[in-house]
C-alpha positions, -999 to +999 in steps of 0.1 A: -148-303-418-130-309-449-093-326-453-076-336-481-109-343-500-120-367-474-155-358-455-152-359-419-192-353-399-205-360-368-217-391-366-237-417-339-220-440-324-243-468-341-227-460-377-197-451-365-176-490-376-200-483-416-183-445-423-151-456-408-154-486-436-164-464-462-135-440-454-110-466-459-122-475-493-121-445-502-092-431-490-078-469-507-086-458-543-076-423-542-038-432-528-024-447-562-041-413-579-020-390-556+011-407-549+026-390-585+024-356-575+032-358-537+064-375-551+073-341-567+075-325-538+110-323-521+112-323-484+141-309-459+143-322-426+167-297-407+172-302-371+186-270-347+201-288-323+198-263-294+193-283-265+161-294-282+145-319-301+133-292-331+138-298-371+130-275-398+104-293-421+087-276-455+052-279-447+030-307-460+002-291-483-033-301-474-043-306-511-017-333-510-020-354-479-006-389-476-029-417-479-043-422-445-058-456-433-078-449-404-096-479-389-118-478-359-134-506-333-163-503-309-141-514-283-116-490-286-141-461-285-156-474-251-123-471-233-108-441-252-105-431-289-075-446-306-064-436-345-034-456-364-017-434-389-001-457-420+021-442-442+039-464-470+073-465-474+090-440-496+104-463-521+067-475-526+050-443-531+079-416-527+066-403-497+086-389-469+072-407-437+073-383-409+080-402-371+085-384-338+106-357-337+100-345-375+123-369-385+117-386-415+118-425-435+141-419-463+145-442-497+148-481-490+132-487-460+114-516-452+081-522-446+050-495-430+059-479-398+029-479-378+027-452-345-004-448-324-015-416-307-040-411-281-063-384-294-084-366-262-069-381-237-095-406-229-126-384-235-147-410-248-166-400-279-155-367-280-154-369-322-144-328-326-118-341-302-106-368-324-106-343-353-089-316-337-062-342-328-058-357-358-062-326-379-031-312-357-012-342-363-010-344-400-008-308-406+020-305-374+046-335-381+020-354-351+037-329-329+008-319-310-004-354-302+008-377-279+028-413-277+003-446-264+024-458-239+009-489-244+029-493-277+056-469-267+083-503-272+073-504-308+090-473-320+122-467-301+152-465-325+180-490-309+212-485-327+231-465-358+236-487-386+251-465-410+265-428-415+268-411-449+268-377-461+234-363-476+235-361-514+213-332-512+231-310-487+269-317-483+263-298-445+245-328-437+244-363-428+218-388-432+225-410-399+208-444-402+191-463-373+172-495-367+139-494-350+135-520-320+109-547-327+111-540-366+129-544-395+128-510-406+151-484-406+152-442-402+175-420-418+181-387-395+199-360-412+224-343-389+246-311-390+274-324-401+299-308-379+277-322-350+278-360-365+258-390-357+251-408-322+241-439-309+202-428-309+196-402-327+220-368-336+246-360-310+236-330-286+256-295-301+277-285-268+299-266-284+281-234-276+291-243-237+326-250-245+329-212-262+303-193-246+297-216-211+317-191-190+302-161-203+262-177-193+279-185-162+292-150-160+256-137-165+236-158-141+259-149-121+250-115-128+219-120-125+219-134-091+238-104-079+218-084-095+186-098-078+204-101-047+216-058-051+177-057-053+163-075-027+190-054-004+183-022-021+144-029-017+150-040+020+173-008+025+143+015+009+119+001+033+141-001+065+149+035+062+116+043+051+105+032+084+135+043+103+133+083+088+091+076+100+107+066+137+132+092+132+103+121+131+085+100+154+113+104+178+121+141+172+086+150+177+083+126+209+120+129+223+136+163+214+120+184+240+097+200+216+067+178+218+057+191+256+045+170+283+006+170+291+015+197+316+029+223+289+013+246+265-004+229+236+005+253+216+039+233+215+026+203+203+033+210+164+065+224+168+083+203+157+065+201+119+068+241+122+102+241+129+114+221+098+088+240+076+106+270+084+139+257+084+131+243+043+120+278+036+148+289+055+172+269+035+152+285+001+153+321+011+195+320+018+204+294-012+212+324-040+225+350-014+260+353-007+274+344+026+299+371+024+304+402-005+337+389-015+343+353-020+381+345-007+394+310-007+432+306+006+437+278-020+423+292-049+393+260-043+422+234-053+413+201-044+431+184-010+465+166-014+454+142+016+425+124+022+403+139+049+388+118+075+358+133+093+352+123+129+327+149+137+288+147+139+282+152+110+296+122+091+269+103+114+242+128+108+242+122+068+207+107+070+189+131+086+208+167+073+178+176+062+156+174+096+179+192+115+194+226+117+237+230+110+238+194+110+229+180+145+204+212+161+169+205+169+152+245+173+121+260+191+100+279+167+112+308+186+153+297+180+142+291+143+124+325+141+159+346+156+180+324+130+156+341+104+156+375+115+194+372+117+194+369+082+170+397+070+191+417+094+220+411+072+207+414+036+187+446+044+216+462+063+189+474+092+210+460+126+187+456+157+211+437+178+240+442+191+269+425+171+296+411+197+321+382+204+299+354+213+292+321+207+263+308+236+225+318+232+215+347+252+190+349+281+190+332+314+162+312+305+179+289+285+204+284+310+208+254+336+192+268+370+224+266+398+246+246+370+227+214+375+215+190+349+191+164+353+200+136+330+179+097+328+187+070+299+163+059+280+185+022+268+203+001+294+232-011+273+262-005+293+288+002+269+267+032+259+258+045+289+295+046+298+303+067+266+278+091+277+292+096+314+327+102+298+318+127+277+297+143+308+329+140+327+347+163+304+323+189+317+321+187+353+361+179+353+372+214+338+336+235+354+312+237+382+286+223+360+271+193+377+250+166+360+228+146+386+202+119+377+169+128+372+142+126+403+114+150+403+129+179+382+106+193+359+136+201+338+160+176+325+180+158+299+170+123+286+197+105+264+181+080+237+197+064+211+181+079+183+190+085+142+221+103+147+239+126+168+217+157+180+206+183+205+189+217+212+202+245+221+196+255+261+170+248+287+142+244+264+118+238+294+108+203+304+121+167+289+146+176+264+162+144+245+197+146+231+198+116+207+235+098+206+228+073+181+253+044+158+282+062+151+281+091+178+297+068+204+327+088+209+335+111+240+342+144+217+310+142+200+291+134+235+309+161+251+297+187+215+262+177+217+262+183+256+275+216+245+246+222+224+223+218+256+242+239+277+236+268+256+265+267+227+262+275+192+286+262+165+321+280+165+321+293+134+281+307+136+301+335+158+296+368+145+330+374+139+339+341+121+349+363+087+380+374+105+392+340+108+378+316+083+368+319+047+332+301+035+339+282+001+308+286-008+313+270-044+314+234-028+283+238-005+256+214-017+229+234-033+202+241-007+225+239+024+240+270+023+220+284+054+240+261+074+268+290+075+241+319+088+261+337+114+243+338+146+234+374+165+213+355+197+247+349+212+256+359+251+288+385+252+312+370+270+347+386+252+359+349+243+381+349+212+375+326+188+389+291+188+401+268+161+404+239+186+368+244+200+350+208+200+321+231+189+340+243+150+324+227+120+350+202+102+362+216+071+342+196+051+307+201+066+283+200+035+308+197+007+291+186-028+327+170-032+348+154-008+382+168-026+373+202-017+369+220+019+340+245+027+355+260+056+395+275+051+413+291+079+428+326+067+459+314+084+466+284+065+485+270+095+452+264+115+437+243+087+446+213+105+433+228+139+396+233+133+366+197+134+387+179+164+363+158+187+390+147+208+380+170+243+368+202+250+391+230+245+402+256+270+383+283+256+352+261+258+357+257+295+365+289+300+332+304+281+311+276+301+328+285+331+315+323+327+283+315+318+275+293+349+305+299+375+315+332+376+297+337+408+321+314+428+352+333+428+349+363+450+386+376+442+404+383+415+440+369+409+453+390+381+457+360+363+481+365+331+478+352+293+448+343+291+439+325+323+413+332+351+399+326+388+398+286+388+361+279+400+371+246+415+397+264+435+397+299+435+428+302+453+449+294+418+447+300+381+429+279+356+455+283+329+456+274+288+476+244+282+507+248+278+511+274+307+512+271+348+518+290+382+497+302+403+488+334+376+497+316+341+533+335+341+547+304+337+557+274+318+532+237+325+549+209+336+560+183+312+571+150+310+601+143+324+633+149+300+617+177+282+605+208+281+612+241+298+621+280+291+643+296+262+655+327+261+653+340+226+689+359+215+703+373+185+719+338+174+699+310+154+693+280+180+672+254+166+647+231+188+641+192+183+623+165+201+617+127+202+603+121+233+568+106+235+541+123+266+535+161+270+564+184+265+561+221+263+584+249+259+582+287+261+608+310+238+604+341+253+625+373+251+643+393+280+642+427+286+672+452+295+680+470+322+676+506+308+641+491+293+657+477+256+651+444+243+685+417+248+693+409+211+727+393+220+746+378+246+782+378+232+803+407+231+806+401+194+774+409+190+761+442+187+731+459+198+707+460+172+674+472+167+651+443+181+609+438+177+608+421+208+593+388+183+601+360+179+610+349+139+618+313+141+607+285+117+591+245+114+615+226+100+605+194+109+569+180+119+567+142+123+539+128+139+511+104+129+492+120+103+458+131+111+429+155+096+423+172+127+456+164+149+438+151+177+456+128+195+493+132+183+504+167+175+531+196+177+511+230+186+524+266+184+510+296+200+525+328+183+495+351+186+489+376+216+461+355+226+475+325+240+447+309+259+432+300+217+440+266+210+478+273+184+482+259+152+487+220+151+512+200+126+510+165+127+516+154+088+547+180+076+562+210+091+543+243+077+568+262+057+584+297+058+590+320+090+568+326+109+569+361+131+551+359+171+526+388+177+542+390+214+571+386+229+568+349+234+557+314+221+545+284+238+556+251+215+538+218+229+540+185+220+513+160+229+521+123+216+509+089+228+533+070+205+556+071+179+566+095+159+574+123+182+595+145+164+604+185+152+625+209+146+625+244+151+649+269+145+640+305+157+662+337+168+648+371+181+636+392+150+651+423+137+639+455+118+677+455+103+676+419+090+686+387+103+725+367+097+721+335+073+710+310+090+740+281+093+744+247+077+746+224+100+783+209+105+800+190+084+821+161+092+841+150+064+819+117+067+815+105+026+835+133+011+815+162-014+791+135-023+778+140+014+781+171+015+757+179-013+738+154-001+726+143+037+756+166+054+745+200+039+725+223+071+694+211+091+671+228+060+694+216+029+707+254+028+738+246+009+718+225-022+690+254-021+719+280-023+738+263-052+704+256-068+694+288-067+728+309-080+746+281-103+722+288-132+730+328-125+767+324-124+770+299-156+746+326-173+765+360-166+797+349-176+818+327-201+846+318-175+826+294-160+846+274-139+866+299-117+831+317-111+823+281-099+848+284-073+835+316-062+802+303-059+817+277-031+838+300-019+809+331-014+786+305+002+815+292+025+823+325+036+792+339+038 
């Protein structure tokens, strides 16, 4: 190849010391011929200090090489090829001489700098080799070659000598250093606002000092980031795996993949079952759940924050397996839930709608209200859970649960993906899976439900007279959650807010500020999703469905109550209520509680103390068969309702979505074995009228606060008196009056509140209508 007008072939090792010679000399004669014009040319070293060891250099044309001096020996090529570059010194032939780094010899330095680079690495008489290297070299500032070692003490700069500012670019300085074992020197241009150091240009740093916390800030980013990734990944693929164990176990553990002794015909059912329930889900997702949509709060968003301790905050991971959050169906259960639903969009009814809320047929009942029951897991702590939440059961029924032997039926508990059950004797080993998050009694005592034979409360057919669906928050494709159910046994048990087996009001909600389920009377809002214990109307429907046979005689039992299977010779009676036929009031904790009679004069209620206290208000009847509206001479004989109007004024208890634990409950209805309307976070405003003539107040509280207020009187078509402040004691003159002293419900600030603007309106004397204002509401 060709360079610089010097020839450069292949060559034997024999000639190689003659066309080395004759290189020299020629290379010799040509130098004083060039060193004119290559002294035209101006070079710029510019270094980008960056954390590197980089210049910017114009290039060096290869029509105007510097003179080269390349001598060779034999030796050298029989141990490894060596080449000495030579360049003069500027102020000789006004060359820059270019050293490591692209750095540069600048005017008035002393004598030839001499550096030697090892060309192929000791690839003896490798000449294209040589070439390449030495080609690279010239035309690359000798970046691409590397140091001898052998001479590497020859070159290293040792000190600065001088500093001056370049003449050709004020941004610049032109550092000067001596070179160790020389008496030459090398002029380094630096950025001047970076300056000389000892060696060679200082390092630029100040990019850390400005931007040093923001790289920090992003590799540490970045490590998150990677970190997020590696968890994220690891999440995928755990629950990847786990949904895989999850159908695994449904298909293994739910009861629906049969035992070598059943039909094979079961063996898919599982797969079926969720097939239909998907197309299920399809067919129902753009058909109303009722004709007209009613919502009690006009779908406001919640004003507390809802905290849901059902089954189906656990379940969130495997909605979309199971049926209404936490059922596990037969092909044949999934097949009724189906015809249910054409039943109600094509109007044709084929069963008979009634006040239900357990699966009918015998067969899915528990032969002589006994079930088997095994663990599958040994851990102790759960086990215990479990046996609680059976206890709630055989406590309040005749249902018995006995370990399993040789039963071809049973129940097997596993710890599975969630919380979940099916519905009644399936037939064989049926699993109900009480998995992370599913540990408390409530929710064992719900999913036992489940495999007694119970359906979700509100699946009842007559849910619409209680509850409203919002079905505007329903996530999209779960709206067949809220079928109503028709396969339900009759068993004339009125529907119960408090029923372990209601939906929370938040079940499938696309946003968590909005309820899907509203109670038409707002004051049961807080009733409905409690997991605390079964309620009384949940004994009393299991207790029909597998004890009725026990008691042989009736007792006549009043308000609700019926023949106690556990002793027939009493009562079981709503809470709340006692005697030996429910005519009477339950005991309570000592200090409170008791029996009111209800008169024609406001009384008011209140309570502090902690345990279970319950009252009844009830209303007296005359002699000649008339209701007693008043006691008191003064008072006359009205025209009573035989109701009860009274009114929450205060409700102070720890605050709780559900009021499950700590509460104040009313029961105004005629119906008083259904769990009353709970209060735990304020008192429910306005008067509120009894269906009957009486009302059962409890309060159940385990600590502080404990407290309310009621006021009530017996109601009257001709109107009721004022209510009364409450007295006042002169205590911190008018100020106190307006303010803490002014009635139990602020009556005199409302009163004021509401007629001063009226009275400064309606007249110019404003003042002495002022006065009459007082003196109206003092006399009133």
């Amino acid at each position: 190849p060709s360079f610089g007008g010097v020839l450069l072939i292949p060559f034997p090792p024999s000639s190689f010391s003659s066309l080395v010679f004759a290189c020299d000399h020629l290379i010799k004669q040509s130098q004083s011929a060039l060193s004119n014009s290559v002294k035209k040319r101006e070079m710029k070293s510019k270094r980008d200090y960056r954390g590197k060891d980089e210049s910017l250099l114009d290039p060096v044309p290869s029509s105007l090489p510097p003179p080269l001096s390349i001598p060779f020996s034999i030796l050298s090529l029989l141990t490894h090829v060596k080449w000495q570059l030579t360049i003069p010194p500027r102020g000789l032939a006004g060359t820059p001489q270019y050293v490591s780094g692209f750095q540069y010899v600048a005017t008035n330095t002393q004598p030839t700098i001499q550096r030697v680079f090892d060309v192929n690495n000791g690839n003896v008489g490798n000449v294209n080799g040589f070439n390449n290297g030495f080609n690279n070299g010239v035309n690359n500032g000798f970046s691409s070659v590397q140091r001898d070692t052998s001479q590497k003490g020859n070159f290293v700069r040792s000190m600065l000598v001088d500093q001056r500012i370049n003449s050709l670019d004020p941004s610049f300085y032109d550092c000067v250093y001596s070179v160790a074992n020389s008496a030459s020197t090398v002029i380094e241009q630096c950025y001047k606002d970076i300056g000389c150091c000892a060696s060679t240009c200082c390092p630029n740093d100040a990019w850390r000092d400005k931007y040093g916390w923001a790289v920090a800030l992003i590799v540490i980013f970045c490590i998150l980031m990677l970190i997020a990734l590696f968890v994220t990944l690891f999440c995928w693929l755990f629950n990847r795996s786990a949904d895989k164990n999850q159908k695994k176990e449904l298909l293994t553990n739910a009861g629906l993949s049969p035992a070598p002794s059943q039909p094979i015909s079961l063996r898919n059912n599982l797969d079926d079952f969720q097939k239909m329930m998907k197309g299920f889900f399809k067919m129902t997702d753009n058909i109303p759940l009722t004709p007209n949509r009613r919502s009690n709060f006009g779908s406001a968003p919640l004003r507390y924050k809802y905290v849901d301790k059902t089954e189906y905050a656990a379940n969130k991971g495997i909605l979309d397996q199971v049926f209404e959050s936490d059922l596990v169906l037969t092909t044949s259960q999934m097949s009724d839930v189906i015809a249910d639903f054409q039943e109600r969009v094509t109007g044709k009814k084929i069963r008979r709608r009634a006040k239900r809320k357990a699966i009918i047929g015998d067969r899915f009942r528990w032969p002589n209200a006994t079930v088997p029951y095994s663990f599958k897991h040994a851990d102790g702590k759960w086990v215990s859970v479990i046996r609680k939440g059976m206890a709630k059961w055989e406590r309040e029924t005749c249902i018995r649960f006995v370990p399993h032997t040789n039963q071809r039926d049973s129940v097997e508990y596993f710890r599975g993906g969630g919380c979940y059950s099916s519905v009644g004797r399936i037939g064989g080993k049926q699993w109900i899976s009480i998995g992370y998050g599913c540990e408390g009694g409530g929710i064992v005592a719900h999913e036992i439900g489940h495999a007694l034979g119970f359906w979700h409360e509100q699946s009842r057919p007559d849910r619409d007279t209680y509850i409203n669906i919002n079905e505007d928050h329903i996530v999209k494709g779960t709206k067949g959650n809220f079928e109503k159910r028709m396969d339900i046994e009759d068993k004339d048990i009125p529907y119960d807010f408090g029923s372990v087996m209601h939906y929370g009001p938040q079940a499938f909600t696309n946003d968590w500020k909005y309820v899907t389920i509203e109670t038409k009377d707002h004051r049961f809002q807080h009733t409905i999703g409690q997991r605390a214990d079964i309620s009384f109307v949940d004994v009393k429907h299991a207790n029909r469905l597998y004890c009725g046979h026990i008691c042989k005689f009736p007792l006549n039992c009043e308000n609700g109550g019926y023949e106690d299977p556990l002793d027939c010779s009493k009562c079981k009676c709503p809470p709340g209520l006692g005697g030996i036929r429910c005519d009477r009031i339950a005991t309570s904790t000592a200090g409170c509680g008791g029996e009111i009679l209800v008169t024609g004069l406001w009384q008011t209620l209140t309570n502090s103390k902690i345990g279970e206290c319950y009252w009844k208000l009830y209303v007296s009847e005359h002699k000649e068969g008339r209701m007693m509206y008043g006691l008191l001479p003064s008072i006359p004989l009205q025209t009573p309702t035989g109701k009860i109007h009274f009114e929450v004024l205060e409700s102070n208890y720890k605050c709780d979505s559900s009021c499950a634990d700590n509460y104040l409950e009313i029961k105004h209805t005629s119906k008083l074995e259904q769990t009353g309307f709970r209060q735990c976070c304020n008192a429910v405003p306005g008067p509120i009228i009894s269906e009957g003539n009486q009302v059962i107040i409890s309060s159940v509280a385990v600590e502080r606060p404990a407290n309310f207020t009621i006021r009530y009187i017996l109601d009257s078509s001709a109107g009721l008196p004022k209510p009364p402040p409450a007295a006042w004691e002169g205590a911190g003159g008018l100020t106190s009056l307006l303010g803490s002293e002014a009635g139990i419900d602020n009556t005199f600030e409302k009163y004021v509140l509401t007629q001063l603007p009226n009275v400064l309106h309606t007249t110019s004397a404003q003042v002495p209508n002022i006065m009459n204002l007082i003196q109206a509401f003092l006399g009133r």
